[in-house]
N, CA, C and O atoms as a Maestro MAE file, in Angstrom:
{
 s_m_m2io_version
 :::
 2.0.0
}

f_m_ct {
 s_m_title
 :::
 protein
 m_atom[312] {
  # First column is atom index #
  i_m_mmod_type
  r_m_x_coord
  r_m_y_coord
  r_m_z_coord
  i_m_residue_number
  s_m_chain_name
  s_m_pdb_residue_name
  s_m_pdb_atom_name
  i_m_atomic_number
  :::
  1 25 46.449 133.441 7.846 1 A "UNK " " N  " 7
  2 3 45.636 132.291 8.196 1 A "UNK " " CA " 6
  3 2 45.562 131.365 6.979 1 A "UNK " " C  " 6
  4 15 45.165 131.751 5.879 1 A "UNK " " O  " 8
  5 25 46.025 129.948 7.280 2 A "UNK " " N  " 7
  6 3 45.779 129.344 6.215 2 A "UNK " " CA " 6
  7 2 44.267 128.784 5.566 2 A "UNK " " C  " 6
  8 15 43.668 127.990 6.291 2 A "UNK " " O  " 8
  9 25 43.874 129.002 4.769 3 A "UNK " " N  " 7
  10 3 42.678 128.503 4.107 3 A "UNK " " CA " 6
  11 2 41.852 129.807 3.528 3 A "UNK " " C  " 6
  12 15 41.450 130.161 2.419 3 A "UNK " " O  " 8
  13 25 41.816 130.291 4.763 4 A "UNK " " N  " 7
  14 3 41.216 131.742 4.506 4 A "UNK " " CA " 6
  15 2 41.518 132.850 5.020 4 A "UNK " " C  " 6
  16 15 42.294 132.916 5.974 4 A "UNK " " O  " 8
  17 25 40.839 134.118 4.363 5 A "UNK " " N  " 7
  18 3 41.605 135.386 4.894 5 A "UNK " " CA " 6
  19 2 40.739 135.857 6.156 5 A "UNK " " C  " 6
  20 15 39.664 135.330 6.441 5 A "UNK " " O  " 8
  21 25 41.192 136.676 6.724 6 A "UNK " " N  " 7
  22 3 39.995 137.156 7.788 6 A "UNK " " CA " 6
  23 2 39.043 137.876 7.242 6 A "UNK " " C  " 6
  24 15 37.977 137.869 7.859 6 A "UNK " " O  " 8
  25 25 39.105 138.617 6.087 7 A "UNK " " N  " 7
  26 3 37.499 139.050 5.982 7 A "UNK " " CA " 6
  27 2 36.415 137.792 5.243 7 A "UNK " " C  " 6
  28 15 35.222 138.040 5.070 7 A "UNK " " O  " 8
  29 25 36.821 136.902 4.986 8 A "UNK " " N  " 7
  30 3 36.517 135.340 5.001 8 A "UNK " " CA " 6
  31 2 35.420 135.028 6.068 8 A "UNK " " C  " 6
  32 15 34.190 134.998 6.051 8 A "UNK " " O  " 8
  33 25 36.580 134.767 7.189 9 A "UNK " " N  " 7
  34 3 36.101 134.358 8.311 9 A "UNK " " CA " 6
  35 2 35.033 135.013 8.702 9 A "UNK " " C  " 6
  36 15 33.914 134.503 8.768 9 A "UNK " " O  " 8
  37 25 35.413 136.650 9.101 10 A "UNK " " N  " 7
  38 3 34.439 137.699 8.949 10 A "UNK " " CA " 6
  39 2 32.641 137.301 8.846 10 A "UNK " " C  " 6
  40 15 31.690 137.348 9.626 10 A "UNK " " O  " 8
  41 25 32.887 136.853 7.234 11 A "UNK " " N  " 7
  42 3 31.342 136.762 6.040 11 A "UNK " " CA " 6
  43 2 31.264 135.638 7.176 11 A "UNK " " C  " 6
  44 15 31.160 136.188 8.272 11 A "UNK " " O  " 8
  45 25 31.276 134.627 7.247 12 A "UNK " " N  " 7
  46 3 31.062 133.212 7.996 12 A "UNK " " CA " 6
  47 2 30.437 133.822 9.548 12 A "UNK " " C  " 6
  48 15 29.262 133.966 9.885 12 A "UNK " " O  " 8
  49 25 31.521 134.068 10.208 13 A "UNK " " N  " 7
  50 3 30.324 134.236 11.261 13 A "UNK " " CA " 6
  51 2 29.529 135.332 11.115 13 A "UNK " " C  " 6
  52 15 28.723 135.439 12.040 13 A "UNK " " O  " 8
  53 25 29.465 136.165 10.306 14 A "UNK " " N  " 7
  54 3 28.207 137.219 10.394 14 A "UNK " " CA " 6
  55 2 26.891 136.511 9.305 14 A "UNK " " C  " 6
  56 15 25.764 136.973 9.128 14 A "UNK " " O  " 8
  57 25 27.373 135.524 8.822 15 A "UNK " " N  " 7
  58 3 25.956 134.769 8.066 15 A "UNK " " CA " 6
  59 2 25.560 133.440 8.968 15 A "UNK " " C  " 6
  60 15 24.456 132.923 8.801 15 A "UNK " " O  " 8
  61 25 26.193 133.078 9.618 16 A "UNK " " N  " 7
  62 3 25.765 131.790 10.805 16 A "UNK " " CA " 6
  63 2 24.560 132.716 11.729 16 A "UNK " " C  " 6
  64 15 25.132 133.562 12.415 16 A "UNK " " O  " 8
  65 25 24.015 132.724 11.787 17 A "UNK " " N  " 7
  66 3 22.557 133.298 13.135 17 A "UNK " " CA " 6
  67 2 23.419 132.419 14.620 17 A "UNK " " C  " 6
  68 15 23.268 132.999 15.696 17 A "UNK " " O  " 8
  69 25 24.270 131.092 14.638 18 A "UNK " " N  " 7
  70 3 24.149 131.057 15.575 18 A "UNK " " CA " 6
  71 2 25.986 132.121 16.305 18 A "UNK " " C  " 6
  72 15 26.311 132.152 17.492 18 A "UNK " " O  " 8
  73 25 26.493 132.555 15.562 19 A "UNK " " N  " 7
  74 3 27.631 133.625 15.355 19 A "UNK " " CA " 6
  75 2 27.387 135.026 15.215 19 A "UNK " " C  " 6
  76 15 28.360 135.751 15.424 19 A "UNK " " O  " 8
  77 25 26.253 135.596 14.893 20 A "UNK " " N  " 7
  78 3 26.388 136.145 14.235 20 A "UNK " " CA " 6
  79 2 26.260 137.712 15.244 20 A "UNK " " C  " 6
  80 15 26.166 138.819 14.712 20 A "UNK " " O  " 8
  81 25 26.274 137.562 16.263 21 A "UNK " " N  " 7
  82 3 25.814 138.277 17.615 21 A "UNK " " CA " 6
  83 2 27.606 138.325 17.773 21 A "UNK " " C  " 6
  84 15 27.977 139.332 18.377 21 A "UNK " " O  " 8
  85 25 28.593 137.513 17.379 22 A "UNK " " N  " 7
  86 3 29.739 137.758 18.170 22 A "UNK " " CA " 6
  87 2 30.210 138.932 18.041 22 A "UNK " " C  " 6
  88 15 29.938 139.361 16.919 22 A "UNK " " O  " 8
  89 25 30.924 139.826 18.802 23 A "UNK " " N  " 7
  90 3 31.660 140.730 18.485 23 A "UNK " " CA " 6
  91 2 33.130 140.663 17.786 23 A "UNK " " C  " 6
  92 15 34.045 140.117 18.401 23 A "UNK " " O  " 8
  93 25 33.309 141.122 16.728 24 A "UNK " " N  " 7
  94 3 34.701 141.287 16.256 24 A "UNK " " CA " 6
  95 2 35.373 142.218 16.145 24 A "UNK " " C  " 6
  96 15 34.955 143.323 15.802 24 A "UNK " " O  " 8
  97 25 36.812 141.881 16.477 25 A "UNK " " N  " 7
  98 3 37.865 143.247 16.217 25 A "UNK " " CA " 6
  99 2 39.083 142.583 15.352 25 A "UNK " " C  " 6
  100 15 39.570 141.479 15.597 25 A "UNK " " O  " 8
  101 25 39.522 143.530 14.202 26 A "UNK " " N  " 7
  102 3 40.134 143.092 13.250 26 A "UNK " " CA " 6
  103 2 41.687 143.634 13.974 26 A "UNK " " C  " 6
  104 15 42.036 144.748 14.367 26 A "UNK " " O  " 8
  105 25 42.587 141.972 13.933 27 A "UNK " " N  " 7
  106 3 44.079 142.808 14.596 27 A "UNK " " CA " 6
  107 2 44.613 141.967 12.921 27 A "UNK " " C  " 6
  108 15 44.568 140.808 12.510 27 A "UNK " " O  " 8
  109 25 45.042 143.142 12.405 28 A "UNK " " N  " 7
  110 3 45.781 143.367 11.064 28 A "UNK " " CA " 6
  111 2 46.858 143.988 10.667 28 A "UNK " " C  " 6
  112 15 47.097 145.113 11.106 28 A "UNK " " O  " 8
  113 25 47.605 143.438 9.869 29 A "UNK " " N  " 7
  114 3 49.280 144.478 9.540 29 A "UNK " " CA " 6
  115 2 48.375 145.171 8.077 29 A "UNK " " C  " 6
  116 15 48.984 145.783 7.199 29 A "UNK " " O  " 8
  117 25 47.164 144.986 8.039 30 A "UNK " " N  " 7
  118 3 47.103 145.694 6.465 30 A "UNK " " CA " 6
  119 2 46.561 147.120 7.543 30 A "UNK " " C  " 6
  120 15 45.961 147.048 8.615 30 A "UNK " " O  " 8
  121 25 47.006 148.307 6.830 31 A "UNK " " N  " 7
  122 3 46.849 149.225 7.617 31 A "UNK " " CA " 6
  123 2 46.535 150.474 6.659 31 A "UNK " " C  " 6
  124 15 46.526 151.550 7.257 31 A "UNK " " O  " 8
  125 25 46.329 150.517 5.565 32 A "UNK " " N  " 7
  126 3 45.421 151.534 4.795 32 A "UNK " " CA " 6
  127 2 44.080 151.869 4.976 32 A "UNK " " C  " 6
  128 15 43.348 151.011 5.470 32 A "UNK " " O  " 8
  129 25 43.773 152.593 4.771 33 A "UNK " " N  " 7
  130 3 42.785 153.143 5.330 33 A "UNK " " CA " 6
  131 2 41.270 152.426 4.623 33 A "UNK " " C  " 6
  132 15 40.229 152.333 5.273 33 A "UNK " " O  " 8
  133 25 41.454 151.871 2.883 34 A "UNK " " N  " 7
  134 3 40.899 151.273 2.251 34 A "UNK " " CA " 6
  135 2 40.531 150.072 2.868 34 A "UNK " " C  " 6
  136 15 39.332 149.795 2.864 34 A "UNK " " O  " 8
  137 25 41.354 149.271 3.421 35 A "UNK " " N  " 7
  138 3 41.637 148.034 4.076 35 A "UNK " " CA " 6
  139 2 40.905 148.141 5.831 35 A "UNK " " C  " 6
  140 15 40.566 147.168 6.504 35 A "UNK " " O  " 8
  141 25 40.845 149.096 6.100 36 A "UNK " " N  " 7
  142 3 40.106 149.335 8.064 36 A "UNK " " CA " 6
  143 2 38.568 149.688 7.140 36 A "UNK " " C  " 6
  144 15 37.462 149.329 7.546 36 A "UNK " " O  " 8
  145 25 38.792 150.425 5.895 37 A "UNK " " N  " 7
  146 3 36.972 150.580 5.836 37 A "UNK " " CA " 6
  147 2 36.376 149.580 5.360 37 A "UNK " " C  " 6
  148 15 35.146 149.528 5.337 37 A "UNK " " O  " 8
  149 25 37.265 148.470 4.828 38 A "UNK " " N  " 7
  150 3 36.426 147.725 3.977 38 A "UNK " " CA " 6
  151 2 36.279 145.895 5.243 38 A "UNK " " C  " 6
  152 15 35.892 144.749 5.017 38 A "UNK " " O  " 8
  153 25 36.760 146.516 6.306 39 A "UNK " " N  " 7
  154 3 36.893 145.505 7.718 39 A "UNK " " CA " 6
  155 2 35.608 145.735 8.084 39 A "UNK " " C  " 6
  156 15 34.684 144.923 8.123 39 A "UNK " " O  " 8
  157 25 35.603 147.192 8.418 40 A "UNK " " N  " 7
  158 3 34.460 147.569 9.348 40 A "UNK " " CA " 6
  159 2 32.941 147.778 8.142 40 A "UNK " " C  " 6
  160 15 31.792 147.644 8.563 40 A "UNK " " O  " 8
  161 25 33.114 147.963 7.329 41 A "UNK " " N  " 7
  162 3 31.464 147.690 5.931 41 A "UNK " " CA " 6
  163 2 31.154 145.778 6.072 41 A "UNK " " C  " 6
  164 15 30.101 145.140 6.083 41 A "UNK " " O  " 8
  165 25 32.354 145.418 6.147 42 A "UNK " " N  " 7
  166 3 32.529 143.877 6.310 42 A "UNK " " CA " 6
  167 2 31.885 143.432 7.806 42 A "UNK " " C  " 6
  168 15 31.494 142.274 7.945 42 A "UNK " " O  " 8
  169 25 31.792 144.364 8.885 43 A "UNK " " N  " 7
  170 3 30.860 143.863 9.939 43 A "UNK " " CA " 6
  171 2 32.004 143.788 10.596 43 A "UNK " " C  " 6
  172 15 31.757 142.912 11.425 43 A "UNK " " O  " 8
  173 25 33.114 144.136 10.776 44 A "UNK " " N  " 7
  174 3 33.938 144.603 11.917 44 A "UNK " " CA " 6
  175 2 33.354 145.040 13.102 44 A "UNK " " C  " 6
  176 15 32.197 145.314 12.784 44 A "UNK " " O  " 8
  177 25 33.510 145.272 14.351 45 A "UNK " " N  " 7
  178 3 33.095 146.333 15.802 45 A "UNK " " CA " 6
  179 2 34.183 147.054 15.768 45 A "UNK " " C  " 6
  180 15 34.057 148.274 15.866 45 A "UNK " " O  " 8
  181 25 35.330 146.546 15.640 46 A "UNK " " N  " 7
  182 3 36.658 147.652 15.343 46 A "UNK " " CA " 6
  183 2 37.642 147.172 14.427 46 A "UNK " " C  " 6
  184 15 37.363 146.309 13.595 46 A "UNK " " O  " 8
  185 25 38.947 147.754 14.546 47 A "UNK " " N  " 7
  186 3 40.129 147.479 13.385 47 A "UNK " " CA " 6
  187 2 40.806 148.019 14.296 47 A "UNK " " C  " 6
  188 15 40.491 149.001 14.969 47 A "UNK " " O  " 8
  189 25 42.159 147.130 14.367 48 A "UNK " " N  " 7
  190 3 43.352 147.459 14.808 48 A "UNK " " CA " 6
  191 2 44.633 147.254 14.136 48 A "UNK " " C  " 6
  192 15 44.894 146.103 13.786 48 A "UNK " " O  " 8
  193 25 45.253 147.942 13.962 49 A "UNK " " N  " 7
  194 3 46.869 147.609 12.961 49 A "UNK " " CA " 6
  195 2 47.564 147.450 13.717 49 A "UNK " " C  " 6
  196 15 47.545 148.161 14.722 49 A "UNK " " O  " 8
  197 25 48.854 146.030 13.488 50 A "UNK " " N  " 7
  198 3 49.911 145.891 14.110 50 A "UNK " " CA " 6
  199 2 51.173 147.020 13.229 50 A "UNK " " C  " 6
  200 15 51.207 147.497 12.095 50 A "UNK " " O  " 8
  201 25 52.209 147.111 14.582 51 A "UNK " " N  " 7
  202 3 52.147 146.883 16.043 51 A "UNK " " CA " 6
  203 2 50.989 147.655 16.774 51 A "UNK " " C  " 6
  204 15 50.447 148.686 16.374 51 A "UNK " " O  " 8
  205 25 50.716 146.954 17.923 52 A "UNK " " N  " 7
  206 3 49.293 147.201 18.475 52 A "UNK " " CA " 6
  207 2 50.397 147.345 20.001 52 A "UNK " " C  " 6
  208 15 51.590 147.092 20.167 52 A "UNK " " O  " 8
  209 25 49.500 147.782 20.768 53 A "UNK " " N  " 7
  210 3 49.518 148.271 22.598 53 A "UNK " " CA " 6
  211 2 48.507 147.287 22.971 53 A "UNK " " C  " 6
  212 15 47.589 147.077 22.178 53 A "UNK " " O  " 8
  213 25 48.538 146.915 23.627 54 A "UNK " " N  " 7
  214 3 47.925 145.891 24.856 54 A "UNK " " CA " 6
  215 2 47.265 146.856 25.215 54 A "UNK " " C  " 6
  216 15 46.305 146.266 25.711 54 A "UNK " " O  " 8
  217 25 47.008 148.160 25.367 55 A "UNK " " N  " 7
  218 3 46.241 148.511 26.201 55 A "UNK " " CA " 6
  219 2 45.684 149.285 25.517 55 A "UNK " " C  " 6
  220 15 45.065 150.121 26.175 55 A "UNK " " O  " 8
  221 25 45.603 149.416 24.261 56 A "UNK " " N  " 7
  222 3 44.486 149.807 23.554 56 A "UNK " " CA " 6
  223 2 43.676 148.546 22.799 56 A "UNK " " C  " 6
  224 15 42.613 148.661 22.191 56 A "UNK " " O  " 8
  225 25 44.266 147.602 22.946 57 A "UNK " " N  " 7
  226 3 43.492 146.051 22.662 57 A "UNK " " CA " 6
  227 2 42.597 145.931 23.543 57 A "UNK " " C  " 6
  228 15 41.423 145.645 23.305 57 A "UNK " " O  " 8
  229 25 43.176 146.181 24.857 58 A "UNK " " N  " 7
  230 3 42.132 145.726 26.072 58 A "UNK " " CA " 6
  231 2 40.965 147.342 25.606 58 A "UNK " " C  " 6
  232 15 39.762 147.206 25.382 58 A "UNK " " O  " 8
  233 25 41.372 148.118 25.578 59 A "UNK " " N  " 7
  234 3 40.652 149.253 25.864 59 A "UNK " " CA " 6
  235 2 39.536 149.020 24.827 59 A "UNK " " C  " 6
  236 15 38.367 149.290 25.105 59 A "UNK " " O  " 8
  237 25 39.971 148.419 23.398 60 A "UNK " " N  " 7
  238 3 38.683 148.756 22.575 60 A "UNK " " CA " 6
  239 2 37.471 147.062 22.755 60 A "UNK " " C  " 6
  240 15 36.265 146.946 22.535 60 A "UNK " " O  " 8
  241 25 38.421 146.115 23.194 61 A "UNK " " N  " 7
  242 3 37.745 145.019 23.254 61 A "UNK " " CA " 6
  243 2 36.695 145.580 24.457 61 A "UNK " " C  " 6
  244 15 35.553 145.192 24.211 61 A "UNK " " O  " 8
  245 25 36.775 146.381 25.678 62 A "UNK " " N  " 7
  246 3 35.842 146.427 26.593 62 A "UNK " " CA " 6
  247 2 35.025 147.596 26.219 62 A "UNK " " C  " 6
  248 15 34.068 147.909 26.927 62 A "UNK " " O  " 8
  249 25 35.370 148.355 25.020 63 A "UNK " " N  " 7
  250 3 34.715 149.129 24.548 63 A "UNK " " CA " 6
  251 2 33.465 148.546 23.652 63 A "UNK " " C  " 6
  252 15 32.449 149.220 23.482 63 A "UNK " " O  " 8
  253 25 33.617 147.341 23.143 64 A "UNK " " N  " 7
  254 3 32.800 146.488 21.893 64 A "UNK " " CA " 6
  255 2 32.258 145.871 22.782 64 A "UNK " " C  " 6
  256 15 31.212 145.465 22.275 64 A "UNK " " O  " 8
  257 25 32.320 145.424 24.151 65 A "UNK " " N  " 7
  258 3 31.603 144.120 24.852 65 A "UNK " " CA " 6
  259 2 30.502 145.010 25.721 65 A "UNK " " C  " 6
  260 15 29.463 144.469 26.098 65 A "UNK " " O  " 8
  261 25 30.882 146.901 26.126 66 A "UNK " " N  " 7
  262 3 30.420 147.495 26.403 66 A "UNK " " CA " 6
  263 2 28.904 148.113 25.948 66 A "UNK " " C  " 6
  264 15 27.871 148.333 26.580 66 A "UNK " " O  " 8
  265 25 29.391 148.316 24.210 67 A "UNK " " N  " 7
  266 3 28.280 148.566 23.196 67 A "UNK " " CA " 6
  267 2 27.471 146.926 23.024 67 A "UNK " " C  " 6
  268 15 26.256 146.946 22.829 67 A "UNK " " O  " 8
  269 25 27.741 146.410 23.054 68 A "UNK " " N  " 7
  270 3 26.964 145.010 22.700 68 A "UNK " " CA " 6
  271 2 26.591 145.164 24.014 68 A "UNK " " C  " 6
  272 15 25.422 145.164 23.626 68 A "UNK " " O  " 8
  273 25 26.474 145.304 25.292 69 A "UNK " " N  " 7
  274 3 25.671 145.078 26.445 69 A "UNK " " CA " 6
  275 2 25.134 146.169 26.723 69 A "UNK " " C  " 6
  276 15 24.743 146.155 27.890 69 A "UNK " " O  " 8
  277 25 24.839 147.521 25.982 70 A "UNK " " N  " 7
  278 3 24.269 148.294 25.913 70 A "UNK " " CA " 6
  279 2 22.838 148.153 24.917 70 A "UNK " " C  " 6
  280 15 21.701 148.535 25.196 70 A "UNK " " O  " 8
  281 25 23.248 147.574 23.864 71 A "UNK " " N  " 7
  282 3 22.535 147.159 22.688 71 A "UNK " " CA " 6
  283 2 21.364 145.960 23.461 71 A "UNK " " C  " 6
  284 15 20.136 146.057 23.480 71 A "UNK " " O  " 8
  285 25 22.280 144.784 24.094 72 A "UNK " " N  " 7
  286 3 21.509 143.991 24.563 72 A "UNK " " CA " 6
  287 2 20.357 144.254 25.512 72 A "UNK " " C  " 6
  288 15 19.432 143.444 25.570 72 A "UNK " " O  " 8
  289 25 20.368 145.314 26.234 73 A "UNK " " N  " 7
  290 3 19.842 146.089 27.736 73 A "UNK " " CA " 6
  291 2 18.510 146.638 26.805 73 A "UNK " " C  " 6
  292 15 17.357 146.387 27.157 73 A "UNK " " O  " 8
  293 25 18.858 147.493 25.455 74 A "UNK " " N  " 7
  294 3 17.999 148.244 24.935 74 A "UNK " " CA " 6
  295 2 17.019 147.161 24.010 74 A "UNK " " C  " 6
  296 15 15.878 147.485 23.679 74 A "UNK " " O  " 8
  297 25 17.699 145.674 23.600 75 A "UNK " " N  " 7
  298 3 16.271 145.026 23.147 75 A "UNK " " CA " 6
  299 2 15.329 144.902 24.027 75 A "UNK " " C  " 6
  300 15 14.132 145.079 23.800 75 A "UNK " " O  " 8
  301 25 15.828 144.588 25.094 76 A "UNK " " N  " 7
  302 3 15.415 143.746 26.249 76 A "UNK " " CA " 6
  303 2 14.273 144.807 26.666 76 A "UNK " " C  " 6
  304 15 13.096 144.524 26.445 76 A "UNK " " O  " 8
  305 25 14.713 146.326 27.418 77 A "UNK " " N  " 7
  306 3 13.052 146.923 27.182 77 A "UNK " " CA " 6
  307 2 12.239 147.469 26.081 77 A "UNK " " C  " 6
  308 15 11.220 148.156 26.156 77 A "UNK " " O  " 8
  309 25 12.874 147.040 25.042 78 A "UNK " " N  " 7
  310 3 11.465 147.300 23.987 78 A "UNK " " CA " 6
  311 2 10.827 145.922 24.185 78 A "UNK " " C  " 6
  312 15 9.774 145.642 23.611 78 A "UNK " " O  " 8
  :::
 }
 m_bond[311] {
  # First column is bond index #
  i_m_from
  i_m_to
  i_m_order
  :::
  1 1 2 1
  2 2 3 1
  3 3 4 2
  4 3 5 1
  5 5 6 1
  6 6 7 1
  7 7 8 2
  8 7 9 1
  9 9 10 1
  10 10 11 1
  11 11 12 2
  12 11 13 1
  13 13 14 1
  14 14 15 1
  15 15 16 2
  16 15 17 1
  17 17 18 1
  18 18 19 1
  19 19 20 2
  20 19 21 1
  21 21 22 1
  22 22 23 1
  23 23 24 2
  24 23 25 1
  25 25 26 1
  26 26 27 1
  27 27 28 2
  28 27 29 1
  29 29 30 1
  30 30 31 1
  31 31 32 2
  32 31 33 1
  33 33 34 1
  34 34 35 1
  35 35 36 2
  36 35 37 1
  37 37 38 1
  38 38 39 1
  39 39 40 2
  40 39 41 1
  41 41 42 1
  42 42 43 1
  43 43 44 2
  44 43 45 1
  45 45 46 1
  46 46 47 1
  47 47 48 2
  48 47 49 1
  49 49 50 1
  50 50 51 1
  51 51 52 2
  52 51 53 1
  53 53 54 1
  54 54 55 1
  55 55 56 2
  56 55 57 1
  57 57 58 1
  58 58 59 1
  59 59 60 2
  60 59 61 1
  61 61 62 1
  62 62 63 1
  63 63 64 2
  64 63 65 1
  65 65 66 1
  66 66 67 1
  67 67 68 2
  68 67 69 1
  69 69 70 1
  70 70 71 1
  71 71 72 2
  72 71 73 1
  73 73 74 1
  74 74 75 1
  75 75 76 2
  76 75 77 1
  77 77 78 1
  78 78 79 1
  79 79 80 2
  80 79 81 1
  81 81 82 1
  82 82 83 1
  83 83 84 2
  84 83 85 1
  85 85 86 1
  86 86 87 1
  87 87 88 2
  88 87 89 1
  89 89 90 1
  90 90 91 1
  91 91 92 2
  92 91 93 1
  93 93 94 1
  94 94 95 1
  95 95 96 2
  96 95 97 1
  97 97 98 1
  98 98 99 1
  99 99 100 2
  100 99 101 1
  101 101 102 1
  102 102 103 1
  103 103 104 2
  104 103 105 1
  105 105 106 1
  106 106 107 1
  107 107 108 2
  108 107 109 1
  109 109 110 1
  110 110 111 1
  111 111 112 2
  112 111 113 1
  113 113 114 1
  114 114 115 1
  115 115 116 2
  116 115 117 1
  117 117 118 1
  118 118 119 1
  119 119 120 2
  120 119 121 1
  121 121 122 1
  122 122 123 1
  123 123 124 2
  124 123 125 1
  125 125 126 1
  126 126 127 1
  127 127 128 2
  128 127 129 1
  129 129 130 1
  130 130 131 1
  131 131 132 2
  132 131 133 1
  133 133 134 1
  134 134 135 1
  135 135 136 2
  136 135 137 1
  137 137 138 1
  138 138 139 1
  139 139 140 2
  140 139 141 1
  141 141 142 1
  142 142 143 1
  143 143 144 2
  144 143 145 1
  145 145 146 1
  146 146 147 1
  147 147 148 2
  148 147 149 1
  149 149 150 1
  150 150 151 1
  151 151 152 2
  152 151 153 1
  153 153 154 1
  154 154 155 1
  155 155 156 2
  156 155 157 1
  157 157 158 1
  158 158 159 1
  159 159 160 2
  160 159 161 1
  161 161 162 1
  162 162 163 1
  163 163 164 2
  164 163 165 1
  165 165 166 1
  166 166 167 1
  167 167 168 2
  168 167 169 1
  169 169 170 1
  170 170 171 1
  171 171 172 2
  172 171 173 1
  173 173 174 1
  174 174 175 1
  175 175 176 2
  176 175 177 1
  177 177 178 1
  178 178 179 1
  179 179 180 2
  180 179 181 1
  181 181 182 1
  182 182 183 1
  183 183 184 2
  184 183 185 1
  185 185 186 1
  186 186 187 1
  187 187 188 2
  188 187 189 1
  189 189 190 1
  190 190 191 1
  191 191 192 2
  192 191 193 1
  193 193 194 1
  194 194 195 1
  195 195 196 2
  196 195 197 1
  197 197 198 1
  198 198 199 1
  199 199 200 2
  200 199 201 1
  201 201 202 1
  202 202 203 1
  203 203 204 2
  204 203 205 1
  205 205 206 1
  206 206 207 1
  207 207 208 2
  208 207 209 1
  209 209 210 1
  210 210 211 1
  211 211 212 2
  212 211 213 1
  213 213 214 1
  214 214 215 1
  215 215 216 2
  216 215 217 1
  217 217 218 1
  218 218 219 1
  219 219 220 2
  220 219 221 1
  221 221 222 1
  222 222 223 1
  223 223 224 2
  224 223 225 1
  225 225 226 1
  226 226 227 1
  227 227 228 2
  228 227 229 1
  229 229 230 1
  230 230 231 1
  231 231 232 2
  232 231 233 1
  233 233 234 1
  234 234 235 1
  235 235 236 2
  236 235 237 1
  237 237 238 1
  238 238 239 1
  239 239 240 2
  240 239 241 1
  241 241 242 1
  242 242 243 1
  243 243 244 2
  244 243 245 1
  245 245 246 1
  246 246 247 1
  247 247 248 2
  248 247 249 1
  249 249 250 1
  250 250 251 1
  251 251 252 2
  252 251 253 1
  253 253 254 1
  254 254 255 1
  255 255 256 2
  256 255 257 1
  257 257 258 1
  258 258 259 1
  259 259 260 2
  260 259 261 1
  261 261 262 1
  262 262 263 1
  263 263 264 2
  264 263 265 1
  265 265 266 1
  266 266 267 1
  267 267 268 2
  268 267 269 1
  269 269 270 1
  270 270 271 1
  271 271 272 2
  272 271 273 1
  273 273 274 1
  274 274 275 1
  275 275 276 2
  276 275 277 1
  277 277 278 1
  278 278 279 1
  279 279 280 2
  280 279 281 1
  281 281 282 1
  282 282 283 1
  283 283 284 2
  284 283 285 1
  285 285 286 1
  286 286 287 1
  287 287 288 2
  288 287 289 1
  289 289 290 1
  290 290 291 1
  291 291 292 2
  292 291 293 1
  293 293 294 1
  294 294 295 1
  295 295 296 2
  296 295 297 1
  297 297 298 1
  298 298 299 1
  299 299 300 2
  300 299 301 1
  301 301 302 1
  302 302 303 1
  303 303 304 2
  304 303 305 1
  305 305 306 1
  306 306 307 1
  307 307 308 2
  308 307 309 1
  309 309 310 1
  310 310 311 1
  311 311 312 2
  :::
 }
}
C-alpha cells in the first residue's frame, strides 16, 4: 500500500471512535509468526497469509462478523 503499511492503517481506524467498532482481518504475504502476533496485539480480529483459499476468507470473515454480533447482543442486555 502506498503511503502506509497496514498495521498503519490498523492504529487509524482503531483510534477513530467513529472506526473503531470495524472488524479487521489482516490478508498478508508476511507470514511469521512474529508478524500474525504483532497484527493481532495491533487489534487485528484475524490474520491471514497469502496464498489464501476463498473459503477460509469467507469462513473467518463470517466468523469475525459472527463474534462482533455476539458481542453486540451481549451489550445490548446488560
Amino acid at each position: 500500500m502506498p503511503g502506509l503499511n497496514g498495521y498503519q492503517v490498523l492504529a487509524q481506524l482503531k483510534k477513530n471512535k467513529s472506526t473503531a467498532h470495524i472488524p479487521v482481518i489482516i490478508l498478508s504475504a508476511l507470514s511469521r509468526e512474529s508478524d500474525i502476533l504483532e497484527g493481532l496485539e495491533r487489534g487485528a480480529n484475524d490474520y491471514l497469509t497469502k496464498p489464501f483459499s476463498p473459503e477460509i476468507l469467507l469462513s473467518k470473515i463470517k466468523k469475525v462478523l459472527s463474534e462482533q454480533n455476539d458481542n453486540s447482543n451481549l451489550h445490548r442486555s446488560l
